[in-house]
N, C-alpha and C positions, 0 to 999 in steps of 0.2 A: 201867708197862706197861698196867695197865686205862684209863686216862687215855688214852694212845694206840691201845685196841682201840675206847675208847665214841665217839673223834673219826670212827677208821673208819666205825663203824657211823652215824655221822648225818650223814657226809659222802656214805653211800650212801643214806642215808633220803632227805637232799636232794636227789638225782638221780633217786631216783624219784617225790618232788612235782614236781619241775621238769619231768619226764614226763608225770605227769598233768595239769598245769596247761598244757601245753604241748599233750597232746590235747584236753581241754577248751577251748583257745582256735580250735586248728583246727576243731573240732566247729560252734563260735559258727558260725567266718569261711567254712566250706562242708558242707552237708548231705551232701556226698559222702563224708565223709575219715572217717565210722566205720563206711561200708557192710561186710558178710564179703568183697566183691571186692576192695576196699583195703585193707584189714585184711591180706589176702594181698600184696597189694602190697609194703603197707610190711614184710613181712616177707620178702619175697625182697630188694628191697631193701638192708634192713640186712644181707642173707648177705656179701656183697663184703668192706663194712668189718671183719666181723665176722671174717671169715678174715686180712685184712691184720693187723686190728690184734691177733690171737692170735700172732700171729708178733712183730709189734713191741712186743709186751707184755715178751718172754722181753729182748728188744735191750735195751727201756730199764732195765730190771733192771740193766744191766750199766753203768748210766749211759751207754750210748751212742746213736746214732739210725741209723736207716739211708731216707739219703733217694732210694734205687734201686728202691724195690718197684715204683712204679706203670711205672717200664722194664723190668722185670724182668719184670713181669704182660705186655708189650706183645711182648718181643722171645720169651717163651717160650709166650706163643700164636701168634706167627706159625710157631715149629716147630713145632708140634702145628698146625697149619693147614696147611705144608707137608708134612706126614706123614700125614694124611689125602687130602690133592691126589695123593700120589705111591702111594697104594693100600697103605700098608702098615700099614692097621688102626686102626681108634677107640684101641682100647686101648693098644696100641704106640705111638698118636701122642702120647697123655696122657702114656705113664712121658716117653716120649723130653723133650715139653714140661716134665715136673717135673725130669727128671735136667739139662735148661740149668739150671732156677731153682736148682736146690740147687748145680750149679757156678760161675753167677753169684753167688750168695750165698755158698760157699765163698771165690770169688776178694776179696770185701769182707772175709769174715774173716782171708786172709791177709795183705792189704795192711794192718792194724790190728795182727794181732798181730806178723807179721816186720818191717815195715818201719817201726813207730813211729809212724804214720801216724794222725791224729785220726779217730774216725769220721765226723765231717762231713766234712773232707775228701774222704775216701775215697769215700765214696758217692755225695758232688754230682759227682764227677769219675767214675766208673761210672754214674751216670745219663744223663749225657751221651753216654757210650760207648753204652753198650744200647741207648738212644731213637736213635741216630744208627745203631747196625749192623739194626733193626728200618726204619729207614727207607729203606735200601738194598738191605736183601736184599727188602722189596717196590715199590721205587722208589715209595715213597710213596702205592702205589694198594692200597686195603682188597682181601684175600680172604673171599669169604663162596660158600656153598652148602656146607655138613656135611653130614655122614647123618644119622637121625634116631636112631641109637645115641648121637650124640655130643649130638647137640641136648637129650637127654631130661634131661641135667646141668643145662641151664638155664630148661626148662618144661617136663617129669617133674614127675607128684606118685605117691603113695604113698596111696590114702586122698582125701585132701583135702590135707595137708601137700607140700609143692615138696619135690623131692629137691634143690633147690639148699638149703632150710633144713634138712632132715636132715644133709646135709653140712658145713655151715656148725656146727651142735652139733657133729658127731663131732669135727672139729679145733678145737674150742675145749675137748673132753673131754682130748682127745691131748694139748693146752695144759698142759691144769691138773694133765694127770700129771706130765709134766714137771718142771713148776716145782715142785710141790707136793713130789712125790714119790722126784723122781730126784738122785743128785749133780749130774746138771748145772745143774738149778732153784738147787741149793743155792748151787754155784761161781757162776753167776751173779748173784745176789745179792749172795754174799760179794764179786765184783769191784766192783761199783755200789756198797755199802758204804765199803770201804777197800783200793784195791788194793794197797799196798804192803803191809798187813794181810793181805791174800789170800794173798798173793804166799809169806808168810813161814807162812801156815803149811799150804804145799805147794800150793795151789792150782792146777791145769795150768792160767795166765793164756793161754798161747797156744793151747792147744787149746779149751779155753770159747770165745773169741772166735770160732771157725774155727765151733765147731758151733750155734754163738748165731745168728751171721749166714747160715749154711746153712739151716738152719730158716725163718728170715725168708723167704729166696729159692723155700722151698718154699712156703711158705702163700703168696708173693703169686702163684707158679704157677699154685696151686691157685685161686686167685681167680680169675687169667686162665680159668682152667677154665672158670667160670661164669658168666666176663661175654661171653667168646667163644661159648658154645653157647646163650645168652639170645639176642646179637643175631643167631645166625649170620652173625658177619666175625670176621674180625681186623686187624685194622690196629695201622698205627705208633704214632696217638695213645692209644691206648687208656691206660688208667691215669693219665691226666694228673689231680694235683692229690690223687692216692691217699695219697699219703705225708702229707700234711697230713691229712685226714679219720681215718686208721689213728693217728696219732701225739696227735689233740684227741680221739678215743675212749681209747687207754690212759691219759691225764693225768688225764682227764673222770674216770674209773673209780678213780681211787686210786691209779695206778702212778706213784710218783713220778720227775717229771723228770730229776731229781738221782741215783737209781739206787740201789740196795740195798735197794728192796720193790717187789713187784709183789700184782696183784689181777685175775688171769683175770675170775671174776664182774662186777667192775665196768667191765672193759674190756669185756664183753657185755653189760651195761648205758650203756654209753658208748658203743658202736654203733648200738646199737639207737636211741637218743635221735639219732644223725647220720643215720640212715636215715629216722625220724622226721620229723625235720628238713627234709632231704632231699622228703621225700613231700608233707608237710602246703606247703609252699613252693612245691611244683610247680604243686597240685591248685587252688592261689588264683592261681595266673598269676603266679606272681614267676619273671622272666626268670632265665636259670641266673646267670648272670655276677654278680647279687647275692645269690644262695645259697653262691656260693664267699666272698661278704664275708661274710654272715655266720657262715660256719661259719670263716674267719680270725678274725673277733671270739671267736666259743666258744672256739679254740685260744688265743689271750691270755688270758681271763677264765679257761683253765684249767691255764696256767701261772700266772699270779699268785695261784691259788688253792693250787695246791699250794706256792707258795715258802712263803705264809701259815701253811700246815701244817704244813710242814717247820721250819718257827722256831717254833711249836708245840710240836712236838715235841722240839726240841732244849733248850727250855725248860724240859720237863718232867724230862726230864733230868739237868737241873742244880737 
């Protein structure tokens, strides 16, 4: 067990030289990217991933994925964009937009736990659905002009600090209760572990599933929250490519693939590095469309680092 607490610890240590080596190089390649303007930047930034991937942290725990969040984020800010358009309040438009995402997320956790249904599955096949009822209910043409109640979610500060990075802490706090703290962190776990092991000893498998993937649908909401009142729109494509970013920050961090441990902290250090990433990439002129390859590379290099881990640790074991 110390063997596997000391790999933790320098599996994080390594992520946060990769960090600093990583700002250090941006530093080299543009005098911009350690100003306090970008500094702010990269930390609103990383709020987005940081919310997905608090949700997707609790999923892969369960050894599952759920690859619906970035439709999820897309079709439950167009209801909360429509519920702002139709006057019936900032705040009213927010629950309404959160209560789709935890029903969409609910309806992934039923299809998995009643119907047998693989997570992949399930989710590539609801992502399609959402992305496609998000594209219809605006026939494809972005909503934007909010009130500035609603805006101040995505450039509000408090201080100096974005109330989009306040936010982004509190649901990674709520995370780590969770997991850390609650049965359901626990039942989690124990599914990603060994479900027939779970299973037997009383584990509610179908109801974890239901409230796993709920959770998920609200954090990537809650995202939409923020990515919608930042640009003032919402549109159909929003969240494209989220689910990948949210899923190579949990792996990145210590959650492994495989399922039966998780690591809140290092999935906000695994964010924080894609946001990072993300920024320092921008600010040198690298076209988007090759910052999705690279961050597809990080996502490989942080799966084969965790299998590496995980035979590690099964090593250790024996």
């Amino acid at each position: 067990m110390g063997g596997m607490k000391r790999q933790d610890h320098f599996q994080r240590l390594g992520l946060l030289i990769f960090l600093l080596l990583m700002i250090g190089l941006f530093k080299v390649l543009s005098p911009y990217f350690l100003t306090s303007v970008n500094i702010i930047n990269i930390l609103i930034q990383s709020a987005v991933p940081i919310i997905a991937a608090s949700g997707m942290t609790l999923v892969i725990a369960t050894a599952g994925i759920d690859l619906s969040i970035g439709s999820i984020l897309a079709l439950s800010s167009i209801i909360m964009a429509w519920g702002m358009k139709s006057h019936i309040g900032v705040f009213q438009s927010i629950s309404l937009g959160v209560a789709a995402g935890a029903a969409m997320g609910a309806l992934n956790g039923i299809g998995i736990a009643r119907l047998g249904v693989s997570p992949f599955i399930i989710t590539l096949g609801t992502a399609g659905i959402y992305r496609a009822l998000a594209l219809i209910f605006t026939e494809a043409r972005p909503i934007y002009g909010f009130p500035i109640a609603f805006r101040l979610f995505g450039i509000g500060e408090i201080g100096r600090v974005p109330l989009s990075v306040m936010g982004s802490l509190m649901v990674v706090s709520g995370m780590y209760f969770i997991l850390m703290w609650t049965k359901l962190g626990t039942h989690a776990r124990a599914i990603g572990s060994n479900l027939e092991g779970a299973y037997r000893m009383g584990v509610p498998i179908d109801r974890t599933f239901i409230s796993v993937y709920t959770i998920s649908g609200v954090t990537a909401s809650l995202a939409g929250v923020i990515v919608t009142a930042r640009l003032n729109t919402a549109e159909a494509i929003a969240g494209l490519g989220m689910e990948l970013e949210a899923i190579a920050a949990v792996v990145m961090g210590g959650t492994s693939f495989f399922g039966g441990e998780a690591s809140i902290a290092g999935t906000l250090l695994g964010a924080f590095i894609i946001g990072t990433l993300g920024n320092g990439l921008t600010i040198i002129n690298v076209p988007s469309y090759y910052q999705q390859l690279v961050i597809g590379l990080v996502f490989i290099i942080a799966v084969l680092a965790d299998r590496i881990r995980r035979e590690r640790k099964l090593n250790i074991y024996h």
